[in-house]
N, C-alpha and C positions, 0 to 999 in steps of 0.2 A: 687539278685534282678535285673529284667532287665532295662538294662537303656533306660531314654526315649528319643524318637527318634525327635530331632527341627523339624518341624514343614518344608516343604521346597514350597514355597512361588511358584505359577507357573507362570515362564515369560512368559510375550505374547509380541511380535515382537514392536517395536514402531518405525516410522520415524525416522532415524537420522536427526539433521538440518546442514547442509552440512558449512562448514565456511570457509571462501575464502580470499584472500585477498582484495578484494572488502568490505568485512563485515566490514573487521578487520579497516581497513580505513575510512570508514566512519561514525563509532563509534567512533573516536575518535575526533567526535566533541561534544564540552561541553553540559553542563547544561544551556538550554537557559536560555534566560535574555528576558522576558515578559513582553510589554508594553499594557495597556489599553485604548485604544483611543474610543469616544463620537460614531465613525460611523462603517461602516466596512470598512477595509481595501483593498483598488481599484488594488493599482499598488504600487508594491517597485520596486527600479533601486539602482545599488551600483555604487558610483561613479567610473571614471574608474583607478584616481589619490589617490596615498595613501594621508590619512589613510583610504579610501575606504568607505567614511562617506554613510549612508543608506538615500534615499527619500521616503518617506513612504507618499501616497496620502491616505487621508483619510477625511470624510465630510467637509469642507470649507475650506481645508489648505494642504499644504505638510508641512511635516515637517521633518524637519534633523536630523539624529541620529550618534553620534560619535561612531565608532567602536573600538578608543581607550579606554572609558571611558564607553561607555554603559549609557550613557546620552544625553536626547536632547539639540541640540545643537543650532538651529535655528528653524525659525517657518515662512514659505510663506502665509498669510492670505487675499493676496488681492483677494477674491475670495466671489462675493456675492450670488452663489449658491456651490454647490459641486464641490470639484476638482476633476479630473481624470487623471491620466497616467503621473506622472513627471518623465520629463528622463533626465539625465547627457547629453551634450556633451563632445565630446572623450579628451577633455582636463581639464574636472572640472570644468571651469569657469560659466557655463551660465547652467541652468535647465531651460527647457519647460512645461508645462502643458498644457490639457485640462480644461473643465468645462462644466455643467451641460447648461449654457450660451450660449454656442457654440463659444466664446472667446476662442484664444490659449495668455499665455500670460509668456513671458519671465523674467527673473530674474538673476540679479548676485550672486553667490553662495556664497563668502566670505562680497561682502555688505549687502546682505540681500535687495538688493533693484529692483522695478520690472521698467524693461528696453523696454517692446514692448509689447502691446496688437492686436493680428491681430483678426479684426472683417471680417468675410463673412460668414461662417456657421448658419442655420438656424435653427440647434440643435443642442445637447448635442456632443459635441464632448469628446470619450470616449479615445483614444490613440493617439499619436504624436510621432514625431522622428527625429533627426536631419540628414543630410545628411552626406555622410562621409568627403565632404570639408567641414562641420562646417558654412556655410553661408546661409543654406536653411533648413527650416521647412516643412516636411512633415506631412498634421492633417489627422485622416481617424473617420468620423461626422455618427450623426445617421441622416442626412438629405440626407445621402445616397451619398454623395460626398467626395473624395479624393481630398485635397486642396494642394498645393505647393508652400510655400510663403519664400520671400527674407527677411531676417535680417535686411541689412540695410535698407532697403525704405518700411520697415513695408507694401509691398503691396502682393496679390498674382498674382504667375507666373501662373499659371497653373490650371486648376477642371475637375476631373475626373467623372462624374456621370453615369458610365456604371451599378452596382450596381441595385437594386431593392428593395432593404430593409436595416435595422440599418446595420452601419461597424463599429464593436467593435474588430476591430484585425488588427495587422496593421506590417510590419517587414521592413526593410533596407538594401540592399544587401553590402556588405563591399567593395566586390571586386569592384563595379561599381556606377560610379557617377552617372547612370541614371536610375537604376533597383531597383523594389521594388513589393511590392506583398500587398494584401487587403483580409482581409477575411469578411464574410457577412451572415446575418442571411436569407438568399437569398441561403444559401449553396454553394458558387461558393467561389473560388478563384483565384484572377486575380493577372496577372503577369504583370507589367505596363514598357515601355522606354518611358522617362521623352522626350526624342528626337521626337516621331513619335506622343506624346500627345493622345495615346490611351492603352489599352490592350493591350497585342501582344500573350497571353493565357489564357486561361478560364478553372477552371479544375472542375468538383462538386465535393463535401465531400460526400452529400448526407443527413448531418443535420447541423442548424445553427452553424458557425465556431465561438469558442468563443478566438480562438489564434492561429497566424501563425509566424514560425523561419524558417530564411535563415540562410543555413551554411554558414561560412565565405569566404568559397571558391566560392560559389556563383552560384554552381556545382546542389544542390539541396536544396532543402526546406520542411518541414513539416508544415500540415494542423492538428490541434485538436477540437474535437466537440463532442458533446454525449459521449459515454464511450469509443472512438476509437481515435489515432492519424494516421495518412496516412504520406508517404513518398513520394514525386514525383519529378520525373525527365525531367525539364523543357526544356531541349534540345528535347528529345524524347515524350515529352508531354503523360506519361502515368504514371502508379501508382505502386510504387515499392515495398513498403510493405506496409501493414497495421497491426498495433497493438493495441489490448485490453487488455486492464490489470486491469482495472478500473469497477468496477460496478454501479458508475454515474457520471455526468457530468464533462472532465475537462476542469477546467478554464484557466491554466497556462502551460506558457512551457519556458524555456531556458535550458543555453549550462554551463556544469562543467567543470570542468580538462581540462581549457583552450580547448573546444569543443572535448574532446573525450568521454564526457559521456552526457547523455541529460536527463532533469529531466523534471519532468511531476504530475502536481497538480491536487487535483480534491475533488469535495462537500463527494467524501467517507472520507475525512479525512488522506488520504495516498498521499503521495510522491516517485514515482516511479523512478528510478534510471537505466537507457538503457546505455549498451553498443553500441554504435553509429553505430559498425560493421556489430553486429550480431541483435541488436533491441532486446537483452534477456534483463531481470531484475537482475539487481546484484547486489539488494539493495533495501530496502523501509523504510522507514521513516511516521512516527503514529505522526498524530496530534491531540487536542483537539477536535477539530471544524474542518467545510468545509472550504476545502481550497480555496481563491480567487488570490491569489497574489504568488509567488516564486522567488527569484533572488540569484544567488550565487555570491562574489566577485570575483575577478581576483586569480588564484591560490588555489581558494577555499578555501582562507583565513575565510571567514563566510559566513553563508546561511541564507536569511531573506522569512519569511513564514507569509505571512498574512490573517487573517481567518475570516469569517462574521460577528463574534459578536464582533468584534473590537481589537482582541485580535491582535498583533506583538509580533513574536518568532523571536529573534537574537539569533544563534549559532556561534559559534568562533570552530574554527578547530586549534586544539592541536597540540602542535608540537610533532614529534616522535622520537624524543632524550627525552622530556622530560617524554612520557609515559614512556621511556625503564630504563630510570632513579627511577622512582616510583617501576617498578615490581623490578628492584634490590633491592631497601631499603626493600621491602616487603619480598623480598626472604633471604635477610641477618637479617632480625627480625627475624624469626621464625627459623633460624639454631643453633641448639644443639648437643651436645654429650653425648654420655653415656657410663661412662666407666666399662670396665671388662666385656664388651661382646664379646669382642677379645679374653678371654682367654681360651686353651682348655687343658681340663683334661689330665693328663700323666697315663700311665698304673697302678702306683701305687696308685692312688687315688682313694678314693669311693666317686664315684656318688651316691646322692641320688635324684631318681626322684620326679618332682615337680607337687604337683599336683594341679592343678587350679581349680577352683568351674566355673562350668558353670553356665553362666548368662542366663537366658530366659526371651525370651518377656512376657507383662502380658498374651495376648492369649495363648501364647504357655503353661504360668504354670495353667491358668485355663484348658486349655487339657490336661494338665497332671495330674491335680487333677479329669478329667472326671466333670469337672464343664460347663458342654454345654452352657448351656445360658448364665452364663456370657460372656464367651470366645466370642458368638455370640454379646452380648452387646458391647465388646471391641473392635469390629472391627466394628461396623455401628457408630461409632460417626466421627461425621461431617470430621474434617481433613483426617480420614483416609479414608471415602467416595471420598474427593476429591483428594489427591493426590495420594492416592495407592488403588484402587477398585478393585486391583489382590488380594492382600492380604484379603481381605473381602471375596472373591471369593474362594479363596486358603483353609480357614475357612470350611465356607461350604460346600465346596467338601471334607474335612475329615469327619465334621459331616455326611455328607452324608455317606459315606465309612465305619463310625461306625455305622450307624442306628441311631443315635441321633438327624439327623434334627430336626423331628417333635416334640420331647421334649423341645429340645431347644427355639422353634419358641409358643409352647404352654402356654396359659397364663399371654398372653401379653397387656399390655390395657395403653393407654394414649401415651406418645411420646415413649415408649419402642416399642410400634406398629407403630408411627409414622415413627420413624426412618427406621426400615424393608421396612414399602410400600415405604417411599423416595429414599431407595437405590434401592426396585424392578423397579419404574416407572422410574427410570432414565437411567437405563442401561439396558433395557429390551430389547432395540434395539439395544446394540452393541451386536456387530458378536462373537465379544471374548469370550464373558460371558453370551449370550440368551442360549445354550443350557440348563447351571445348573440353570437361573433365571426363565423358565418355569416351571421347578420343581417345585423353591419355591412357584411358583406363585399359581400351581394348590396345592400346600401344605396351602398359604393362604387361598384360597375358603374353602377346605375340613376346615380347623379350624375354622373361622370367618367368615362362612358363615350365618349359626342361629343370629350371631348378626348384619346382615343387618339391622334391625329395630332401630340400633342406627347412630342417625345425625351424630355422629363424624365419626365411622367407614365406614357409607354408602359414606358421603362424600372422603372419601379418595380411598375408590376403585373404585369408580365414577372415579378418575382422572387415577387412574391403567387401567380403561376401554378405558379411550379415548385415551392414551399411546398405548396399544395394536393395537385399531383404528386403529391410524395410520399407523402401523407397516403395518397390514394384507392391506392399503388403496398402504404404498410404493409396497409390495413382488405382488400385482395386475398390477401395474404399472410396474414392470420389466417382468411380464412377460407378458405383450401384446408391449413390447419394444421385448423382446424373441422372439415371432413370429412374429413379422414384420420383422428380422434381418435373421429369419430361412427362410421366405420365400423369401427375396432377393438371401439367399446363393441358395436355390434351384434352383428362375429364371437363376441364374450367371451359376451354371452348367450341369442344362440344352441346355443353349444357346453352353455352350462349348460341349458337346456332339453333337449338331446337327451339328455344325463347324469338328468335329472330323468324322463324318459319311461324310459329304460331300466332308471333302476332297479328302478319297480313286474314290470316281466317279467322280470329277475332273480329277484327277490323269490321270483314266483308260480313258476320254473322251479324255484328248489332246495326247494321246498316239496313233498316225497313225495305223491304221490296214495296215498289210504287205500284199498283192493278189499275 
């Protein structure tokens, strides 16, 4: 009897997903630790002194979160509208904020108690900053003014009102006591010395700026707004690079791996991850919700992500002794031996061979009983529609090879039909599997065509209809993309043929006739 031949499955090519050490490292930050707050989440800042405790501005209050413990820790509520933007100074002691008020108003961070209110702003003051000597408060207001106020004598130094619209972005240069930068829903970004009490550059984004960072070296800075962040070079006053990565707005931006990597938030719900060097992605990060807020600790100890419906995501980054320590327990659990498979027979010995019972899948033994239809039934249930739709395909194409499709497909009614049109309408457009799914398709019509007159069956090729639609609405569109593309290549070589004719008569024209 001849034996039956498994069944051999046909691969089709898939992406690899490339893993890098970039992956590997930043997966090794934990299972966030998920708080619910009343408002959405404005502005986190992680302090810059261990244990790296988190400020999280959120509706009337900032509030403190311990990174040791994953508990709050303190609560700022002098706040009789919204808070906005609570930042650390570089020593921990003193957090600033904005307010909805237009009050900036200071705070000791282990009293808990509020130390300066500076009133001038005539609205919502959305971000603030301290200065890198720790003595002056930079606020940037929706009343379209950049204020510069002194700690001690609670007054302001300084008002910048160059601006034309809300300034919800606001950055600190590290390297310099006097430089600093404003972004504006004006789309402009200006470059400010605290010395000459104006601008000293002006650069457009081109849409409202919702967040601006100065590298620390003070060398250059980036501009984010709409789905785009910009790079510019302030010496040279021009635009270095620009990157999209995003497909809507983002809100947030600061600096990882003590500034060699730069991350970047946005309302898609994604956390983008730049290598500083090259501006590529080498790394993303999936959140629930749109993202408002982003800040990483020092060393990248943990990363705080704040999102519109109130939600705060604290990650703790793992240490990697202790991952490498897990894959060994992991790897010495699951080590065994088995003995006498080292031994080998001597000449005098009879071998008796072993004969194994082959295992076959169910399709494959329904193809070997010539049982079509189920074997077809076996492969369109749901799991195997979504994880392996080769295998389903693979199917098909024997029936087909036997003449058995239309048997198989014959006779179907209720979800046994259902299933068939679900896996034809879904994959009808991929490139892999549209040549055998036309087949089937024109094999449905030819069978269940007569029972058009039933709601259920009309309804469901009604949706096979508009599936096609689309198909024949894309393969229209590439090719009037086709000949728009064909007639550029023809302009292009064209123009190089006339250049190619004309040079020989150049040539021969600057060449002296000899008398």
């Amino acid at each position: 009897m001849t034996e039956f031949k498994p069944l051999e499955v046909f691969e089709y090519p898939r992406p690899g997903v490339q893993i890098t050490e970039e992956n590997l490292y930043w997966k090794n930050l934990g299972f966030p630790c998920a708080f619910k707050e009343f408002g959405a989440i404005d502005y986190i800042d992680f302090s810059p002194q261990e244990p790296y405790n988190a400020a999280v501005a959120c509706s009337a209050k900032v509030q403190i979160y311990s990174t040791a413990n994953n508990k709050l820790q303190s609560s700022f509520s002098r706040f009789k509208q919204a808070a906005y933007g609570g930042v650390f100074r570089k020593d921990g002691n003193l957090l600033v904020a904005g307010s909805e008020d237009g009050f900036l108003r200071l705070f000791e961070v282990k009293m808990s108690r509020l130390l300066r209110i500076f009133k001038g702003h005539k609205a919502a003051t959305h971000r603030c900053n301290f200065t890198p000597d720790g003595v002056k408060i930079l606020s940037f207001s929706d009343d379209k003014t950049v204020g510069l106020w002194d700690i001690p004598t609670e007054t302001r130094l300084k008002s910048f009102d160059e601006h034309k619209d809300y300034i919800r972005a606001g950055a600190v240069s590290q390297s310099s006591q006097d430089l600093f930068i404003s972004g504006s829903y004006d789309h402009t970004v200006k470059l400010y010395d605290t010395r000459t009490g104006s601008s000293v550059m002006t650069v457009d984004h081109g849409v409202p700026v919702e967040s601006v960072l100065m590298f620390p070296s003070g060398g250059l800075f980036i501009s984010a707004g709409g789905t785009s962040l910009k790079v510019w070079d302030p010496v040279a006053g021009r635009l270095l690079s620009q990157v999209i990565q995003h497909h809507k707005t983002i809100t947030s931006l600061c600096f990882a791996s003590n500034g060699r990597r730069l991350m970047s938030g946005s309302l898609d719900r994604h956390i983008k991850i730049y290598d500083v060097t090259s501006y590529e992605v080498v790394h993303t990060l999936n959140y629930p919700s749109p993202i408002l807020s982003i800040a990483v600790a020092p060393d990248d100890k943990a990363v705080g992500v704040g999102m519109t419906d109130g939600l705060f995501s604290l990650r703790h980054m793992k240490a990697p002794k202790a991952a490498e320590e897990t894959k060994q327990k992991k790897s010495t659990f699951y080590q065994y031996r088995l003995y006498g498979t080292d031994f080998k027979p001597t000449d005098s010995d009879v071998v008796v061979p072993e004969k194994k019972k082959k295992i076959y899948k169910q399709y494959e033994t329904y193809l070997r009983s010539f049982e079509s239809s189920k074997a077809l039934d076996t492969v369109l249930k749901d799991k195997i529609q979504r994880d392996s739709p080769e295998i389903t395909i693979s199917v098909m194409m024997e029936l087909i090879r036997r003449g058995a499709i239309k048997a198989a497909m014959a006779g179907r009614e209720g979800e046994s039909l259902l299933q068939l049109l679900k896996f034809v309408t879904k994959y009808i457009g991929d490139p892999r599997f549209m040549r055998v799914l036309i087949d089937i398709g024109l094999i449905l019509l030819e069978l269940y065509g007569p029972k058009f007159n039933d709601p259920e069956t009309r309804k469901m090729f009604q949706v096979l209809k508009d599936s096609v639609d689309n198909q024949v609405l894309y393969m229209q569109e590439m090719e009037e993309i086709q000949a728009v593309i064909q007639t550029i290549l023809v302009s292009t070589y064209s123009q190089e043929d006339e250049e190619e004719m004309m040079l020989p008569k150049a040539i021969s024209n600057a060449i002296p006739v000899q008398t």
